[in-house]
Predicted model as a PDB file, atoms N, CA, C, CB and O in Angstrom, pLDDT in the B-factor column:
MODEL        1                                                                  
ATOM      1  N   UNK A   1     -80.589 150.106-114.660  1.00 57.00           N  
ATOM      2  CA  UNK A   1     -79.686 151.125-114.159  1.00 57.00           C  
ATOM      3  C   UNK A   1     -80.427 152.065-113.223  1.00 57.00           C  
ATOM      4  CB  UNK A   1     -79.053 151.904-115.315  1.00 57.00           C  
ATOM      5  O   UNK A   1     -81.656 152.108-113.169  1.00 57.00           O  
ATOM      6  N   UNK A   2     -79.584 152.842-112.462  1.00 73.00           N  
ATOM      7  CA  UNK A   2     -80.035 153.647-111.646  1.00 73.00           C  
ATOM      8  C   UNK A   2     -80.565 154.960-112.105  1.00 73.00           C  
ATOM      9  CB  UNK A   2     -79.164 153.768-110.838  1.00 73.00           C  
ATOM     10  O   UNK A   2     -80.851 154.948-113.302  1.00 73.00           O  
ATOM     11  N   UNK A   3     -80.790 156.158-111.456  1.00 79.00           N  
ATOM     12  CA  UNK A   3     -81.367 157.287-112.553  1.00 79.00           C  
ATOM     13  C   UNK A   3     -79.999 157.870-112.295  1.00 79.00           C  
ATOM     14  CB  UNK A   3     -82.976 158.402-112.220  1.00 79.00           C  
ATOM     15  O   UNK A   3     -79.510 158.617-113.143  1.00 79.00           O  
ATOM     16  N   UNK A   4     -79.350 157.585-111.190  1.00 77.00           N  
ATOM     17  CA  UNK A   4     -77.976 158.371-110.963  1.00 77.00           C  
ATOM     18  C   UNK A   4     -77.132 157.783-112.163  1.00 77.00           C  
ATOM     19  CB  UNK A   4     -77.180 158.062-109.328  1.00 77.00           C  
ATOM     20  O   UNK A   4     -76.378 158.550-112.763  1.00 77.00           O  
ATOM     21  N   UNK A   5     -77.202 156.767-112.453  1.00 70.00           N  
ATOM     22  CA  UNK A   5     -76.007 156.061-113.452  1.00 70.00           C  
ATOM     23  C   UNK A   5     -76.483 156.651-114.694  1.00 70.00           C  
ATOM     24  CB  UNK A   5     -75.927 154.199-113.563  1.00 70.00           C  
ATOM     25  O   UNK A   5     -75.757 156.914-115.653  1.00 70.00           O  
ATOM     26  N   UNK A   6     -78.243 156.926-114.604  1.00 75.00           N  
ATOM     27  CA  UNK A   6     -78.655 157.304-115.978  1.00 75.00           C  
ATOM     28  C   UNK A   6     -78.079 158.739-116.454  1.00 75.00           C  
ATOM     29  CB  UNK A   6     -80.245 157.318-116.029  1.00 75.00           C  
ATOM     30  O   UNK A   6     -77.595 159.013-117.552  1.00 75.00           O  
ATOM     31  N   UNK A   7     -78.258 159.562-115.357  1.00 78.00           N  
ATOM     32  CA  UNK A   7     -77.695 161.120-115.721  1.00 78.00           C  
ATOM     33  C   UNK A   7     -76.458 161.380-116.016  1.00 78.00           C  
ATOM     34  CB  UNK A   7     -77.830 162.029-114.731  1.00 78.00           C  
ATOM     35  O   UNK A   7     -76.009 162.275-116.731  1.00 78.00           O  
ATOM     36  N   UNK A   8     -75.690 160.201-115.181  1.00 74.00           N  
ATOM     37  CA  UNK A   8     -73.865 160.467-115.641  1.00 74.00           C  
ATOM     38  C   UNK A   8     -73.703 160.108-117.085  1.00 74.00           C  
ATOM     39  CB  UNK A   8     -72.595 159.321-114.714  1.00 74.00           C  
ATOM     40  O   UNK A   8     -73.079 160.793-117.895  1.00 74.00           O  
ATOM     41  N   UNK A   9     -74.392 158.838-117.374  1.00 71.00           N  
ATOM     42  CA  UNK A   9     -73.916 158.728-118.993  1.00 71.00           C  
ATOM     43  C   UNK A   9     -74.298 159.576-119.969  1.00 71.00           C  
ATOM     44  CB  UNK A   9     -74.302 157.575-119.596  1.00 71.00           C  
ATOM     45  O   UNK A   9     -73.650 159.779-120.997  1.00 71.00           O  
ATOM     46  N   UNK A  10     -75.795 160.309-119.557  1.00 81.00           N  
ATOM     47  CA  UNK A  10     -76.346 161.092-120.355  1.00 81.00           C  
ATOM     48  C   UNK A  10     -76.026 162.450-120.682  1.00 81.00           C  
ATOM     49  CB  UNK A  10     -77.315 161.056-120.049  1.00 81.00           C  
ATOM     50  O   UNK A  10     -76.609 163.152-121.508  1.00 81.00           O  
ATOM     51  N   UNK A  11     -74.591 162.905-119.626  1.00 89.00           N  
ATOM     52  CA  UNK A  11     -74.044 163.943-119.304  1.00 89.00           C  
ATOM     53  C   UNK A  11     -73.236 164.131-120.734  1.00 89.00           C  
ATOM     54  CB  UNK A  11     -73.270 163.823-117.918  1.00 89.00           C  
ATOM     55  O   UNK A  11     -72.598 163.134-121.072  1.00 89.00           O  
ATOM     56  N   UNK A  12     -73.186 165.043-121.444  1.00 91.00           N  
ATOM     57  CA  UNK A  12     -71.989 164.990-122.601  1.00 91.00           C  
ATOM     58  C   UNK A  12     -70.546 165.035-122.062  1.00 91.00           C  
ATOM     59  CB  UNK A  12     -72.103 166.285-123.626  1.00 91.00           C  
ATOM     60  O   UNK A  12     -69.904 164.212-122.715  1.00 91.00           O  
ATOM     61  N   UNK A  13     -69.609 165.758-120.977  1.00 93.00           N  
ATOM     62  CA  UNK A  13     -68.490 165.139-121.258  1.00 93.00           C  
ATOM     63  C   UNK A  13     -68.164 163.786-120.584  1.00 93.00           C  
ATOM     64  CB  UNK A  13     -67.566 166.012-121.017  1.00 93.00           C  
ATOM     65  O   UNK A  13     -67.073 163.257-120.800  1.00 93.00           O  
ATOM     66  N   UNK A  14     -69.098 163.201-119.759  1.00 92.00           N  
ATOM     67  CA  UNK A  14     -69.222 162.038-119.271  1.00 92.00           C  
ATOM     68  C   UNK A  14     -69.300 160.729-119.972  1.00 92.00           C  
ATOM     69  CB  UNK A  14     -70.098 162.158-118.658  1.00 92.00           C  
ATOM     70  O   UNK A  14     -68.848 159.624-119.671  1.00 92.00           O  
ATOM     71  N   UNK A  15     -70.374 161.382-121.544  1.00 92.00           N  
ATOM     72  CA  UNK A  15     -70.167 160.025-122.127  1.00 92.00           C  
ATOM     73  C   UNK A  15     -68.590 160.275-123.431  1.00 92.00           C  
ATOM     74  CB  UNK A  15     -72.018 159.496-123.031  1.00 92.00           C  
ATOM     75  O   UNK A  15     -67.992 159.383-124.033  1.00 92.00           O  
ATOM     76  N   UNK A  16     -68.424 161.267-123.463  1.00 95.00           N  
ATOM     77  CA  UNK A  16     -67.489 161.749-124.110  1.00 95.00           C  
ATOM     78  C   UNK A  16     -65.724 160.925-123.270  1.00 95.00           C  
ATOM     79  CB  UNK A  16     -67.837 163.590-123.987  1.00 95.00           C  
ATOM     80  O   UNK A  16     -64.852 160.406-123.968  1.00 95.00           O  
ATOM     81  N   UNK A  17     -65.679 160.995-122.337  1.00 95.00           N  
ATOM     82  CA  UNK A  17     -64.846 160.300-121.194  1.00 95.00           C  
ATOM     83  C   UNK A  17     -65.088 158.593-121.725  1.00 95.00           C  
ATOM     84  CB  UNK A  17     -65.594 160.731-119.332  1.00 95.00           C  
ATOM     85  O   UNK A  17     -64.283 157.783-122.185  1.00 95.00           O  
ATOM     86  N   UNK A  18     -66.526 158.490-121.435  1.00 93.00           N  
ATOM     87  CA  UNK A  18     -66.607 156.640-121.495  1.00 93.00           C  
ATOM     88  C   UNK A  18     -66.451 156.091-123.121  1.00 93.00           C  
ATOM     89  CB  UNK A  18     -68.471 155.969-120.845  1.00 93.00           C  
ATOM     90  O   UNK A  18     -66.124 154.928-123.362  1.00 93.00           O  
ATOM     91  N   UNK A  19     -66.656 156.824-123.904  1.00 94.00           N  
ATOM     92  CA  UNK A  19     -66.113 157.018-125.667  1.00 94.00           C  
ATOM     93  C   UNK A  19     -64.741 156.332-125.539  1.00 94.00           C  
ATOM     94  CB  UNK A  19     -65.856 158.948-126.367  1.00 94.00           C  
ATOM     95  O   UNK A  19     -64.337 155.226-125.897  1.00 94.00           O  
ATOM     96  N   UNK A  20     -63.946 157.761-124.664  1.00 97.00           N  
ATOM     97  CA  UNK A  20     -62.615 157.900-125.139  1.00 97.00           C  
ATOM     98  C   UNK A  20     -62.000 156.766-124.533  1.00 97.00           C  
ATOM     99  CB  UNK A  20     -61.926 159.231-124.807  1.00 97.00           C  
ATOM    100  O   UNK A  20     -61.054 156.180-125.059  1.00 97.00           O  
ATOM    101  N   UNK A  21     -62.674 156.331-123.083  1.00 97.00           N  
ATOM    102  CA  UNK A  21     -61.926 154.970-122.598  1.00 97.00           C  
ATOM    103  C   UNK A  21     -61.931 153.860-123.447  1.00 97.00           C  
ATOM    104  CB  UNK A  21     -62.486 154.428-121.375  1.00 97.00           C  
ATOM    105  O   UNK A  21     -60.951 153.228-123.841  1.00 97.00           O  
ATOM    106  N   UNK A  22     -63.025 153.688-123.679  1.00 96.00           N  
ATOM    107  CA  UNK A  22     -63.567 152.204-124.104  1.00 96.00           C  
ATOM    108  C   UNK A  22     -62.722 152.527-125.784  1.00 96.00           C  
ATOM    109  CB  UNK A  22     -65.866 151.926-124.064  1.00 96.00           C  
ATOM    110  O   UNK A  22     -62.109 151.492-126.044  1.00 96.00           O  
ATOM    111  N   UNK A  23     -62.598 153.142-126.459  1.00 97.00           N  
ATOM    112  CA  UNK A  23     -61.720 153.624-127.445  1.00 97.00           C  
ATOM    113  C   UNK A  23     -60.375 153.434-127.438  1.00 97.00           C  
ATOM    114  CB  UNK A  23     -61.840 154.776-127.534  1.00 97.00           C  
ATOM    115  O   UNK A  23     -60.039 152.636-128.313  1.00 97.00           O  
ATOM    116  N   UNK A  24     -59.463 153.865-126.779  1.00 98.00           N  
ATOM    117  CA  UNK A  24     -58.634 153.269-126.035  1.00 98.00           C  
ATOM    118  C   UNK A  24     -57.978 152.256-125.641  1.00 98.00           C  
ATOM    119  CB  UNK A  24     -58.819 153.386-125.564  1.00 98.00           C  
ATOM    120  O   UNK A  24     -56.830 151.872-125.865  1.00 98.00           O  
ATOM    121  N   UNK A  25     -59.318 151.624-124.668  1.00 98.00           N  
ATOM    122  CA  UNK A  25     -59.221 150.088-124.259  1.00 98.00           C  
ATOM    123  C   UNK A  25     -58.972 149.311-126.049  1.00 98.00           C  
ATOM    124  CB  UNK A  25     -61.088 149.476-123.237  1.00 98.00           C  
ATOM    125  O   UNK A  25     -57.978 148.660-126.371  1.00 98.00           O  
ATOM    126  N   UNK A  26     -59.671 149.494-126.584  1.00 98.00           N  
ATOM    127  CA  UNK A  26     -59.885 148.589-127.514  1.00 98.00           C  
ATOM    128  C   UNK A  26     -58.361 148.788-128.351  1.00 98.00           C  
ATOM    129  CB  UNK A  26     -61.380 148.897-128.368  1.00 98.00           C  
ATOM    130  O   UNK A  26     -57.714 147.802-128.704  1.00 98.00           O  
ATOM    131  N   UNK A  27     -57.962 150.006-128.572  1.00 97.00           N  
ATOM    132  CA  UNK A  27     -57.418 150.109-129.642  1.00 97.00           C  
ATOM    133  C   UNK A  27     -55.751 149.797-129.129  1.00 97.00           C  
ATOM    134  CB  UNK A  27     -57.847 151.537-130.329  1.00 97.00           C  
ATOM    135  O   UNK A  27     -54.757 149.552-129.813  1.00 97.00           O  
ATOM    136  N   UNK A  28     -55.897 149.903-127.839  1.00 96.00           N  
ATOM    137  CA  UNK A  28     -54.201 149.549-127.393  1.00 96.00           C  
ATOM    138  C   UNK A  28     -54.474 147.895-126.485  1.00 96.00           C  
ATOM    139  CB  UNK A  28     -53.334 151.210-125.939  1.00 96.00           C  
ATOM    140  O   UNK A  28     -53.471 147.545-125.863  1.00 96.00           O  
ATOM    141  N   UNK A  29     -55.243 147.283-126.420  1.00 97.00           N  
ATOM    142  CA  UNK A  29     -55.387 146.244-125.649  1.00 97.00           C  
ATOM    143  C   UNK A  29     -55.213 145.609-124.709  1.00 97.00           C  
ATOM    144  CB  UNK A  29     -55.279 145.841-125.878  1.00 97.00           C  
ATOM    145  O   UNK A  29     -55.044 144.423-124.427  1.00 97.00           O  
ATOM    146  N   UNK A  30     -55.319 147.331-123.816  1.00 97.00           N  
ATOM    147  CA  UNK A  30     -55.438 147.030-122.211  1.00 97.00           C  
ATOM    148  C   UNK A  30     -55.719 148.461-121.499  1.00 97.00           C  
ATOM    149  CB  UNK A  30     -53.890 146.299-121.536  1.00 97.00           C  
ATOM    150  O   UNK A  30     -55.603 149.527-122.103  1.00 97.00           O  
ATOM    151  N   UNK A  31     -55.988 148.384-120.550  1.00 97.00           N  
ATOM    152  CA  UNK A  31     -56.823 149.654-119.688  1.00 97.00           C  
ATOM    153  C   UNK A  31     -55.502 151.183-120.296  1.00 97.00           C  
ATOM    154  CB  UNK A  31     -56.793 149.182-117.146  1.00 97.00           C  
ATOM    155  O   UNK A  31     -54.303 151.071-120.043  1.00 97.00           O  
ATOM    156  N   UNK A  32     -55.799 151.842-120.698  1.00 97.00           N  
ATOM    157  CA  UNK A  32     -55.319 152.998-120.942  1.00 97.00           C  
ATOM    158  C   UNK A  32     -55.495 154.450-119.646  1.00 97.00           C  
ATOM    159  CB  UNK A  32     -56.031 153.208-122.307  1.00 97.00           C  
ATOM    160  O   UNK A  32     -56.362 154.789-118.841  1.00 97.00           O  
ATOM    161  N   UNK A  33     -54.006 155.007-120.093  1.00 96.00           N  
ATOM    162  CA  UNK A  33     -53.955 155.239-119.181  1.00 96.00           C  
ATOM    163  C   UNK A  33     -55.226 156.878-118.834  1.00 96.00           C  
ATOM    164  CB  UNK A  33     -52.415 155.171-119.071  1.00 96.00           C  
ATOM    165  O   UNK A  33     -56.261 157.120-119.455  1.00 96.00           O  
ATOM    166  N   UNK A  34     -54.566 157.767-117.578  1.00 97.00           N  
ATOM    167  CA  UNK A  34     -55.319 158.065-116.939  1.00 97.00           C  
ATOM    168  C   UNK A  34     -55.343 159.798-118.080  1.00 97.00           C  
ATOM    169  CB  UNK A  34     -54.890 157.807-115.205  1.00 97.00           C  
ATOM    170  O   UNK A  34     -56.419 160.305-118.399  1.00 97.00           O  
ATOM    171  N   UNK A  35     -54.185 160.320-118.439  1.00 97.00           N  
ATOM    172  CA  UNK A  35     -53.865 161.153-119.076  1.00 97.00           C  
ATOM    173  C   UNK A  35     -54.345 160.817-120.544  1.00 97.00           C  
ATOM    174  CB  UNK A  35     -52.587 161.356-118.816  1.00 97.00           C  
ATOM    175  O   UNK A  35     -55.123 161.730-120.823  1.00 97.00           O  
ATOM    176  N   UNK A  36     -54.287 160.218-121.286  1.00 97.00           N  
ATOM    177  CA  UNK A  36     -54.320 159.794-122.332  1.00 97.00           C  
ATOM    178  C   UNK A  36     -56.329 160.026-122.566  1.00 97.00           C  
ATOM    179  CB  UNK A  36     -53.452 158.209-122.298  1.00 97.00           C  
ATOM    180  O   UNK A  36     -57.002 160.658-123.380  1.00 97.00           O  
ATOM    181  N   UNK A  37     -56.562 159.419-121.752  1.00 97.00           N  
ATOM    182  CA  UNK A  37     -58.120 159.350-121.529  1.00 97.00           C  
ATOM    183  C   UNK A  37     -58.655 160.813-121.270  1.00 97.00           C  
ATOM    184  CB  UNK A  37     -58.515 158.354-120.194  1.00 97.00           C  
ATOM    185  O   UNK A  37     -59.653 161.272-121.825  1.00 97.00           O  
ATOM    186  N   UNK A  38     -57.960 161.411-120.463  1.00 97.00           N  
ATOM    187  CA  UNK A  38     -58.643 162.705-120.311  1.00 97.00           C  
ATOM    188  C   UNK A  38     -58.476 163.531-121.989  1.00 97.00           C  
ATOM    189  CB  UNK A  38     -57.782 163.648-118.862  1.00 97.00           C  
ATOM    190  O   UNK A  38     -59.447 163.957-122.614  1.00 97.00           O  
ATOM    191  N   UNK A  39     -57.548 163.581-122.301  1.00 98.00           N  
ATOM    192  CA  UNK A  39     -57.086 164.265-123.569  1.00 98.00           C  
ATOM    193  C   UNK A  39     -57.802 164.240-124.275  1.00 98.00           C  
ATOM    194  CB  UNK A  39     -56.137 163.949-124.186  1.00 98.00           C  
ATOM    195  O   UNK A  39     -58.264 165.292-124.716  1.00 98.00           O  
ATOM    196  N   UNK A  40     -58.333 162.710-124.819  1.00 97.00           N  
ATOM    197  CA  UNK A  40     -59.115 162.431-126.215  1.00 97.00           C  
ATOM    198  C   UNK A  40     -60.595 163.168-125.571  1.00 97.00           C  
ATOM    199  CB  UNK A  40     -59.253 160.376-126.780  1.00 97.00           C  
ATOM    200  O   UNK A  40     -61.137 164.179-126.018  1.00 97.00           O  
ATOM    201  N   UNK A  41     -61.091 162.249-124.282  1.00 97.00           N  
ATOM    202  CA  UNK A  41     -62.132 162.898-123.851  1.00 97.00           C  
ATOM    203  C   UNK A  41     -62.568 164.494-123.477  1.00 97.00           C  
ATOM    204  CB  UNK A  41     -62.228 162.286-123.004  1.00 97.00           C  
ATOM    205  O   UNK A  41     -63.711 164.878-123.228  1.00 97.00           O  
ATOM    206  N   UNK A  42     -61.346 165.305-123.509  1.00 97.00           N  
ATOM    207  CA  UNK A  42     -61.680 166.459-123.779  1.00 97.00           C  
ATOM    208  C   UNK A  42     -61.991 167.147-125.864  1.00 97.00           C  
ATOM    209  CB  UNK A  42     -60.408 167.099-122.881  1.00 97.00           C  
ATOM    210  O   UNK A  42     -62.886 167.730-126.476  1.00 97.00           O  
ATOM    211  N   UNK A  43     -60.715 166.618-126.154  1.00 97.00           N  
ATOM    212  CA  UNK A  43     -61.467 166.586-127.668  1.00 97.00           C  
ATOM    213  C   UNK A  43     -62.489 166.114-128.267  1.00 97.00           C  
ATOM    214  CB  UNK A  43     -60.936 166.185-128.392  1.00 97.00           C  
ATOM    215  O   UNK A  43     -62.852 166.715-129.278  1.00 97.00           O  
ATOM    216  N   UNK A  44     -63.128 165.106-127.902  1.00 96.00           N  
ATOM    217  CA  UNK A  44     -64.471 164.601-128.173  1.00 96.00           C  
ATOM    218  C   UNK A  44     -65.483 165.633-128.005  1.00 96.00           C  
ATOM    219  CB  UNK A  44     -64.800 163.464-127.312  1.00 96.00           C  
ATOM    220  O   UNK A  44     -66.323 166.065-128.795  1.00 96.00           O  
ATOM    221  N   UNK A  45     -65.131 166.025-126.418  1.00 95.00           N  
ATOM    222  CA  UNK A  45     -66.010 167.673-125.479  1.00 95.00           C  
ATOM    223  C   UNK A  45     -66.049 168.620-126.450  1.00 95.00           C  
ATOM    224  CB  UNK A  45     -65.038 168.616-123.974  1.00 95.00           C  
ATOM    225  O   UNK A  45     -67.127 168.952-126.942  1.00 95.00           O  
ATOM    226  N   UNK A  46     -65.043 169.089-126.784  1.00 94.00           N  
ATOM    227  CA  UNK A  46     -64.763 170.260-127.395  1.00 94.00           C  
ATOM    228  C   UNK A  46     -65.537 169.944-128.910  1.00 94.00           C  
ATOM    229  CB  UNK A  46     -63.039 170.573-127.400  1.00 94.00           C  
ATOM    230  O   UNK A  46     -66.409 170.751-129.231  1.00 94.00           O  
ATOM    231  N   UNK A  47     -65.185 168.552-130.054  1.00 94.00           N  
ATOM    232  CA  UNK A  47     -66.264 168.580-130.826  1.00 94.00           C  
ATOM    233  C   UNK A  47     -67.259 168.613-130.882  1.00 94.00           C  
ATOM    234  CB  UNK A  47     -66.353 168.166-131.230  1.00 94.00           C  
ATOM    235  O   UNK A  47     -67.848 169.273-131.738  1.00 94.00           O  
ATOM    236  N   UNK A  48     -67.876 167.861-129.926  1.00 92.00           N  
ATOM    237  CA  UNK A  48     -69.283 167.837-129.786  1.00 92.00           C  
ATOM    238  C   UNK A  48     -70.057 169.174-129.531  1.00 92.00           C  
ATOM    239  CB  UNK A  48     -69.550 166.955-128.738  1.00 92.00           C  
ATOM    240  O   UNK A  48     -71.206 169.285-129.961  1.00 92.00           O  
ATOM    241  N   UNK A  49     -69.650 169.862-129.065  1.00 91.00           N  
ATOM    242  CA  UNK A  49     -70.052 171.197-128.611  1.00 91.00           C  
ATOM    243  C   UNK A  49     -69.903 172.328-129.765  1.00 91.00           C  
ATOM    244  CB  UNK A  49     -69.165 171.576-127.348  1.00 91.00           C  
ATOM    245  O   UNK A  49     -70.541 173.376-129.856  1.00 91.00           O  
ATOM    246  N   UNK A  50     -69.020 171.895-130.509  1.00 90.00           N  
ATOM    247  CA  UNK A  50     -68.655 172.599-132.230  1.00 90.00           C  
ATOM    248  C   UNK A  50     -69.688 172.139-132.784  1.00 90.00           C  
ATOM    249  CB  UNK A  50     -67.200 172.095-133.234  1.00 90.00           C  
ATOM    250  O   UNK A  50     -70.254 172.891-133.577  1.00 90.00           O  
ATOM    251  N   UNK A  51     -70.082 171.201-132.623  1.00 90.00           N  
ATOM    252  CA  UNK A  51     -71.049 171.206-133.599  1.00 90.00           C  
ATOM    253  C   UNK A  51     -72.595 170.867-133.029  1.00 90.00           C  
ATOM    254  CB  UNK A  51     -70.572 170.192-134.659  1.00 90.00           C  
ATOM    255  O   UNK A  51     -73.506 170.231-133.559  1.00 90.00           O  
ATOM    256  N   UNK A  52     -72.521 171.509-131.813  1.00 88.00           N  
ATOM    257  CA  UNK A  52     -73.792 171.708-131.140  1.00 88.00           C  
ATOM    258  C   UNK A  52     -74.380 173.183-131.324  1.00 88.00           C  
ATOM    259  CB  UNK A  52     -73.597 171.391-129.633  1.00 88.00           C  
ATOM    260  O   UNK A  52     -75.556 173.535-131.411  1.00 88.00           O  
ATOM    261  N   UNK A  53     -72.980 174.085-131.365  1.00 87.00           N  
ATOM    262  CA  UNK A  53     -72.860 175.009-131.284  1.00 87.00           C  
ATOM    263  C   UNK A  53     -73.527 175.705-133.511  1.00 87.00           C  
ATOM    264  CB  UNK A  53     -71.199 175.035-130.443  1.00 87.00           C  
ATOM    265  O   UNK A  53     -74.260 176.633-133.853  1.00 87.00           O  
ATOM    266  N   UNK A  54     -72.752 174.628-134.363  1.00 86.00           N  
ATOM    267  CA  UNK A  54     -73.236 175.081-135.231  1.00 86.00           C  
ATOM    268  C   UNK A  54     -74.459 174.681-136.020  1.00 86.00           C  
ATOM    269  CB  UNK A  54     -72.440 175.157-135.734  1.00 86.00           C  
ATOM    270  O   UNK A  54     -74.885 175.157-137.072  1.00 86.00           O  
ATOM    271  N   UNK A  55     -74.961 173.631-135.222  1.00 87.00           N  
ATOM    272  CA  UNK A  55     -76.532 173.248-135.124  1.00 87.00           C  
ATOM    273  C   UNK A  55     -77.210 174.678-134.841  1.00 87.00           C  
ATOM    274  CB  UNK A  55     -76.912 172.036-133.760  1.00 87.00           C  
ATOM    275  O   UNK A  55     -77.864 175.055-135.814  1.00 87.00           O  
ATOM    276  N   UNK A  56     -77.218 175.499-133.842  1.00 84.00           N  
ATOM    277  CA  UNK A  56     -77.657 176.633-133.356  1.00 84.00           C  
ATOM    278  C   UNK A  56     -77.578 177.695-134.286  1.00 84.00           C  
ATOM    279  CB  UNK A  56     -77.034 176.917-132.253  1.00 84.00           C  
ATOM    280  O   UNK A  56     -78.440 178.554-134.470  1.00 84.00           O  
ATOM    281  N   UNK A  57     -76.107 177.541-135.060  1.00 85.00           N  
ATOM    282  CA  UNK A  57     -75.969 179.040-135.928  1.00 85.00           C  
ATOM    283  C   UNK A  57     -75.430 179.840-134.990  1.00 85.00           C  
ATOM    284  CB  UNK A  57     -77.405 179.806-136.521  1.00 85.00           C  
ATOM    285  O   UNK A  57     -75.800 181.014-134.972  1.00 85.00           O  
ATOM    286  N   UNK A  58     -74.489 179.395-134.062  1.00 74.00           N  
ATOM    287  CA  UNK A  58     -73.337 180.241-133.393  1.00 74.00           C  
ATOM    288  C   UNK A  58     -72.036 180.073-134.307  1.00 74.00           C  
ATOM    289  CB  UNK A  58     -73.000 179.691-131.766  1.00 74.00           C  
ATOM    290  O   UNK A  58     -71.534 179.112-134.888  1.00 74.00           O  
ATOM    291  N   UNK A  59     -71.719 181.388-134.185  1.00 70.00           N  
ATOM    292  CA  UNK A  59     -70.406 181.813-134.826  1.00 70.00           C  
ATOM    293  C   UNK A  59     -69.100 180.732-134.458  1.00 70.00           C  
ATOM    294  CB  UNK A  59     -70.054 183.408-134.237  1.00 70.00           C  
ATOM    295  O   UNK A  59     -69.497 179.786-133.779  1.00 70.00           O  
ATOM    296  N   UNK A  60     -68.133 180.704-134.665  1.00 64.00           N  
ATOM    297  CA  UNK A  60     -67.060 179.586-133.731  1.00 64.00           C  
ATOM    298  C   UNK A  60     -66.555 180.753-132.693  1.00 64.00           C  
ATOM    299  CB  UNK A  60     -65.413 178.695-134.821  1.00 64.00           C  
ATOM    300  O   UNK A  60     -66.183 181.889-132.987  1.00 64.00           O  
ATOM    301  N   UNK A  61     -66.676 179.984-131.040  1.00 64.00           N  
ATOM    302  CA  UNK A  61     -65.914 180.482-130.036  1.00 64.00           C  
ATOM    303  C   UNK A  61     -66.961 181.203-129.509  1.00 64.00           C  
ATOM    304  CB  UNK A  61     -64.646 181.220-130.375  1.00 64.00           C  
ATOM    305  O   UNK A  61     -66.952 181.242-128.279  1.00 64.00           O  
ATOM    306  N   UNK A  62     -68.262 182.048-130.298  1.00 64.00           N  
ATOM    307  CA  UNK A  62     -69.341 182.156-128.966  1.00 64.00           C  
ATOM    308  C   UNK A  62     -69.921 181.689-128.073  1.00 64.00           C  
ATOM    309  CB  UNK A  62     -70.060 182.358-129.021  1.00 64.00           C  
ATOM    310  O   UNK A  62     -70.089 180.470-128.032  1.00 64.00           O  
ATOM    311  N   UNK A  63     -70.421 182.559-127.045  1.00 60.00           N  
ATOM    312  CA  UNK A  63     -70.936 181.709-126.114  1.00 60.00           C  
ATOM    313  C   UNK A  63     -72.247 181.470-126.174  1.00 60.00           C  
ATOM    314  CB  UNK A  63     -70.680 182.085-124.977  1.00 60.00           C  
ATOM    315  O   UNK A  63     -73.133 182.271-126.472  1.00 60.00           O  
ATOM    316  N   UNK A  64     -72.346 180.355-125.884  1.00 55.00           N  
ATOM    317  CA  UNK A  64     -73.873 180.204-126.329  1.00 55.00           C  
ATOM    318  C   UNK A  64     -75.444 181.383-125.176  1.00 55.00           C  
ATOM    319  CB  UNK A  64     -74.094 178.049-126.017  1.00 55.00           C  
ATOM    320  O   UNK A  64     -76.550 181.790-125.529  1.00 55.00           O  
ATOM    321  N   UNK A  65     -74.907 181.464-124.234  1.00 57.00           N  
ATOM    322  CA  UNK A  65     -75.861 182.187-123.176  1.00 57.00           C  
ATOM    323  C   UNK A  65     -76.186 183.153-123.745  1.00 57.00           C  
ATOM    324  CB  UNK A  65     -75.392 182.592-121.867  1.00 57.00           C  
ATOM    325  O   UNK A  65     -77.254 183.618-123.349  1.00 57.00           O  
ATOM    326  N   UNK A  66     -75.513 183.884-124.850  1.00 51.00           N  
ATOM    327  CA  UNK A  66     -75.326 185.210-125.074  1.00 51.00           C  
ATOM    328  C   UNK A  66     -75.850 185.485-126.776  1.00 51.00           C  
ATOM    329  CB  UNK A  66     -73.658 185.561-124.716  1.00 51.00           C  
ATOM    330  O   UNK A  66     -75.698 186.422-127.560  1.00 51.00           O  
ATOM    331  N   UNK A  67     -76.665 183.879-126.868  1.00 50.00           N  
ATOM    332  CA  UNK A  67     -77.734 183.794-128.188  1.00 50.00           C  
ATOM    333  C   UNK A  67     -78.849 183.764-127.956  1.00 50.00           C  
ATOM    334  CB  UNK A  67     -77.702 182.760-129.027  1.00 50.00           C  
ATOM    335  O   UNK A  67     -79.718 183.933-128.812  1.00 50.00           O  
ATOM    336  N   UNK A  68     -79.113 183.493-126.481  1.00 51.00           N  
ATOM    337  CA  UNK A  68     -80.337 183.241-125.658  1.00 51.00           C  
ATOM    338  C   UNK A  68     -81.106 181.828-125.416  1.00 51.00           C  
ATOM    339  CB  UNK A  68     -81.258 184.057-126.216  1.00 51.00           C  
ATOM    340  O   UNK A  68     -80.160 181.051-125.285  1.00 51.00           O  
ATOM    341  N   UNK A  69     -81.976 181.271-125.320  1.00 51.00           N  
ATOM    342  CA  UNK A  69     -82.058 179.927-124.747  1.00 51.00           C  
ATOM    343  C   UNK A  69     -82.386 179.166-125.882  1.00 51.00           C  
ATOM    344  CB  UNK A  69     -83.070 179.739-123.587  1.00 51.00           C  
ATOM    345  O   UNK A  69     -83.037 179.555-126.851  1.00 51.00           O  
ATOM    346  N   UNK A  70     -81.744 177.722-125.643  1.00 51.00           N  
ATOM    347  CA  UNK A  70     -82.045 176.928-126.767  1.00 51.00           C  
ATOM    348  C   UNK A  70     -83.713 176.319-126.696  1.00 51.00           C  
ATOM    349  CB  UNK A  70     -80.883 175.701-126.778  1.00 51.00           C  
ATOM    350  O   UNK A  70     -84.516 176.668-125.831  1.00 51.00           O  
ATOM    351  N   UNK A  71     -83.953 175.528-127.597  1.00 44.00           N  
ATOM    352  CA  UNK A  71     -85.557 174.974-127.725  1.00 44.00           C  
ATOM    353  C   UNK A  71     -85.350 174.123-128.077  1.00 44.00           C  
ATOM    354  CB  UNK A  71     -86.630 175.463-128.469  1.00 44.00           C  
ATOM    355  O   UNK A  71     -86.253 173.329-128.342  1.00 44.00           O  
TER     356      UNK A  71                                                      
ENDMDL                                                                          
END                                                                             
């Protein structure tokens, strides 16, 4: 792979997107659509980040900038 192909997958809502397709694909048994895909792939976003967020010991709904930098 490329390093460009490498950073998009490595992106969280990017692979969160290729989750929700290939999820999708499988579970209705054929390319899903364009709405449907964004949806799940934003809920995936939004978990993943819940519990990135409470890895850290942020409250729910803070922002993380405003705990100071992660390590």
């Amino acid at each position: 792979m490329t390093d460009e192909l490498d950073d998009i997958l490595d992106d969280l809502f990017h692979g969160c997107a290729f989750a929700a397709f290939v999820e999708l694909a499988v579970e209705r048994g054929t390319l899903p659509g364009e709405e449907e895909t964004r949806r799940r792939a934003f809920a995936y976003y939004e978990h993943e980040l819940a519990a990135r967020d409470r890895a850290r010991g942020l409250p729910f709904g803070a922002r993380p900038e405003a705990a100071g930098p992660a390590d």
